[in-house]
C-alpha positions in Angstrom: 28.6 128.4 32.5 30.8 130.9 31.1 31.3 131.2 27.4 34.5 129.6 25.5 37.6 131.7 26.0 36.1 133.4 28.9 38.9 134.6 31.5 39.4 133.1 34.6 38.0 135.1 37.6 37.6 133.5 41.8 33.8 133.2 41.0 34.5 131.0 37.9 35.8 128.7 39.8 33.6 125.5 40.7 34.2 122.0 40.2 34.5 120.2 36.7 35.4 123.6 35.0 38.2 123.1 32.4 41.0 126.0 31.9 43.7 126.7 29.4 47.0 128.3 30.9 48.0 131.3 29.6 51.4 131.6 31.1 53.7 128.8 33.2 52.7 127.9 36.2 54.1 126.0 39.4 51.8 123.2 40.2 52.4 122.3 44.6 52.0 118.9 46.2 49.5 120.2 49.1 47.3 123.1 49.9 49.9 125.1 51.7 53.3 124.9 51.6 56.4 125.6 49.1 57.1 121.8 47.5 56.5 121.2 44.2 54.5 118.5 42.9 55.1 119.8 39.2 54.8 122.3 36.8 52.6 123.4 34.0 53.7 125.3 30.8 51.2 127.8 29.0 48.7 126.3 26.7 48.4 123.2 29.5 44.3 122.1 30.4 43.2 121.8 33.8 39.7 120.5 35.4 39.0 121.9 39.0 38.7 119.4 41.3 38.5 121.6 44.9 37.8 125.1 44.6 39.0 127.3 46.9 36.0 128.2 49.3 35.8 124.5 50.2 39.0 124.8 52.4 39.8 128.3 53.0 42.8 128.0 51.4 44.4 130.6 48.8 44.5 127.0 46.3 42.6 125.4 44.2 42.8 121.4 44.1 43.4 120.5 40.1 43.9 118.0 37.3 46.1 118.6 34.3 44.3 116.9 32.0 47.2 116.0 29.0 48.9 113.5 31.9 45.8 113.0 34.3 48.6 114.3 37.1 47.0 116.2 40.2 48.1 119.6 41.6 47.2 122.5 43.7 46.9 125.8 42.3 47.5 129.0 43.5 44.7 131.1 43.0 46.2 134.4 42.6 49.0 132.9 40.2 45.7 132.4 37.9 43.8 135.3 38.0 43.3 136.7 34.2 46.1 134.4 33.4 43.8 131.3 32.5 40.2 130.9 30.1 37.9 128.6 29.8 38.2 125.9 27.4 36.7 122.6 26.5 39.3 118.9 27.7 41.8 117.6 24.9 41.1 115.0 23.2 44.0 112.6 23.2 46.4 112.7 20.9 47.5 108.9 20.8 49.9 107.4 18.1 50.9 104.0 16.6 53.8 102.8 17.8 55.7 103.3 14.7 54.9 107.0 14.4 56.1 107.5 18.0 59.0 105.7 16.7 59.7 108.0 13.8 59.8 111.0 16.2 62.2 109.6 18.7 65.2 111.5 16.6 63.4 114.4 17.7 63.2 113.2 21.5 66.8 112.8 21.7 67.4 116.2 19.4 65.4 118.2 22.0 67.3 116.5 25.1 70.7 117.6 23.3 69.4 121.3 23.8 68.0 120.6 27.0 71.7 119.6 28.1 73.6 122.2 26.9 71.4 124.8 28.9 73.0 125.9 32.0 70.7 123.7 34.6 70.2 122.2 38.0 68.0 119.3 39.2 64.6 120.5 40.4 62.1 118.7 42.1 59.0 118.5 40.8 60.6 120.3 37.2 58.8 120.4 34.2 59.2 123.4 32.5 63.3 123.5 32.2 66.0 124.3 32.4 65.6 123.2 36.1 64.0 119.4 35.4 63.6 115.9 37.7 64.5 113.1 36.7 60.7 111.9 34.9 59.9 116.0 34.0 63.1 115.6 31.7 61.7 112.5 30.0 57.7 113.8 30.0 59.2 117.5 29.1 61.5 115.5 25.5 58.6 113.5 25.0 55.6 116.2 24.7 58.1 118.2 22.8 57.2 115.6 19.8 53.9 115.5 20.8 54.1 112.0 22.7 52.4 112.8 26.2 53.6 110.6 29.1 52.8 109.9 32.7 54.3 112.1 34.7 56.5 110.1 37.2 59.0 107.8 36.7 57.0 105.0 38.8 54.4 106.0 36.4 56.8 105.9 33.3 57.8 102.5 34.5 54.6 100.8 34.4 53.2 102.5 31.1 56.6 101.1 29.5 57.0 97.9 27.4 59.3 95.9 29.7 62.6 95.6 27.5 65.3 93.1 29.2 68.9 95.3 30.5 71.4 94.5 32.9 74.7 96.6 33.8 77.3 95.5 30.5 74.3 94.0 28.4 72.0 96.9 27.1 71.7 94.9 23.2 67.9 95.1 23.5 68.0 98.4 24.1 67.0 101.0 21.6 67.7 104.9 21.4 64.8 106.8 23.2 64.0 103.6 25.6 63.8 104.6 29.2 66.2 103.0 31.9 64.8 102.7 35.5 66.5 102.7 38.8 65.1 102.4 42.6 64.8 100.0 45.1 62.9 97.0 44.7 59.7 98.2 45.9 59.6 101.0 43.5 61.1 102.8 40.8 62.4 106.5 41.9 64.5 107.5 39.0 64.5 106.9 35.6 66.6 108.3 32.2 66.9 107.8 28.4 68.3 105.3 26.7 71.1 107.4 23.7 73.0 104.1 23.0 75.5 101.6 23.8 74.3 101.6 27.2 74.3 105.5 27.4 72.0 107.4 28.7 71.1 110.7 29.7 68.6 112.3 33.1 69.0 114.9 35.6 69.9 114.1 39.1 70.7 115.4 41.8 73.8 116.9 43.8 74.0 114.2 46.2 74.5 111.6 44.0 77.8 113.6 42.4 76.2 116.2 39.6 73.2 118.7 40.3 71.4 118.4 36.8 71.6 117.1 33.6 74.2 115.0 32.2 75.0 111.4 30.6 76.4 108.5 32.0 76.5 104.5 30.7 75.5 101.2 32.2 78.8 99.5 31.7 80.4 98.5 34.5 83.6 100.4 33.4 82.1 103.7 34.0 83.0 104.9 37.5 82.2 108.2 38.2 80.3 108.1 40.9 76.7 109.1 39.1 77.0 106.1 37.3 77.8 103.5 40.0 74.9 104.9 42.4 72.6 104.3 39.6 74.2 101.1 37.9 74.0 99.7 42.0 69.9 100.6 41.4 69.4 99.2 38.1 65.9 98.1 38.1 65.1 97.5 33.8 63.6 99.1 31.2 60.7 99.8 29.1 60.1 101.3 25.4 57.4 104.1 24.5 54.9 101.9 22.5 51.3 104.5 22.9 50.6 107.6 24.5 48.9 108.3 27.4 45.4 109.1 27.2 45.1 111.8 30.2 43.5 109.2 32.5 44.8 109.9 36.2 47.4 106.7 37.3 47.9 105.6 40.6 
């Protein structure tokens, strides 16, 4: 096993080996191919799951370990760009420290927003965010790691009881989720009064970031698609432990 701090080279490679990012990296839903699954920032941990010579592939099959979220890799993107390092130990929280930094939450989102920015699949690393790599990018920016999707987001929430014109339960920094029935696909932050904030996408009447409210009287289109989807919504109570979610 290579030493600590040892840079990453194709031979290094092998299964269970933990690296630290040096520089951003896009993280790709399959072996081949240009779609995002996510994206990793510098200073980021990841465990090799499938090294490269198992498929032939120029990727490497990984796990971030701060969010548990599989990814593929591109080899070449990591060459002397990565070292080795030992896993994180999660950093979990009470809920009334995550609490206290949930001014901090919504101060990073107000910077976020006033970035010139379009909605990008698979976004973590801004400007260009999704909908859940907005809310995972504001929360890790205060130290509070996340799942990584919103389905995810969803089910790692405390439920707290919304409907379109009644959002008294909610609190600032809750998250709002939207979908079908079968599953959540979109999710944003609770500001106040029913406000909230996420990034979504052109078809839907914006490309990117932007704010919109739960009460009925809000008609831009945004706001109806999503007040039409409203599924509930949940409040940050722990942090996740890097576990991988289904």
């Amino acid at each position: 096993m290579p030493t600590l701090g040892t840079p990453l080279t194709p031979d290094l490679i092998t299964p269970g080996s933990c690296w630290q990012l040096l520089k951003d990296l896009n993280g790709y839903a399959r072996s081949r191919g240009e779609g995002l699954a996510t994206q990793a920032a510098a200073g980021r941990r990841f465990r090799v799951i499938i090294p490269v010579d198992k498929l032939g592939t120029t990727r490497i099959r990984v796990q971030l370990l701060e969010d548990g979220y599989p990814c593929w890799l591109n080899v070449a993107d990591l060459a002397g760009q990565a070292r080795t390092t030992t896993p994180p130990r999660p950093r979990l929280m009470s809920s009334d420290a995550i609490a206290a930094r949930i001014p901090a939450v919504l101060a990073w989102l107000k910077v976020a927003a006033a970035r010139p920015n379009d909605y990008l699949w698979g976004g973590t690393l801004g400007p260009d965010l999704d909908c859940s790599g907005l809310v995972q990018c504001a929360f890790a920016s205060a130290g509070i790691w996340l799942p990584r999707d919103a389905y995810q987001q969803e089910r790692f929430c405390e439920p707290v009881a919304v409907r379109p014109g009644n959002d008294q339960l909610l609190r600032p920094g809750d998250l709002i989720f939207f979908g079908r029935p079968q599953r959540c696909t979109h999710v944003a932050i609770h500001l106040e009064r029913g406000r909230y904030m996420h990034s979504s996408g052109r078809e839907h009447g914006r490309n990117g970031i932007g704010i919109d409210s739960l009460h009925p009287s809000d008609r831009h289109p945004v706001a109806s698609h999503y007040r039409a989807e409203l599924r509930g919504a949940g409040r940050i109570m722990r942090c996740h432990d890097g576990t991988t979610l289904p």
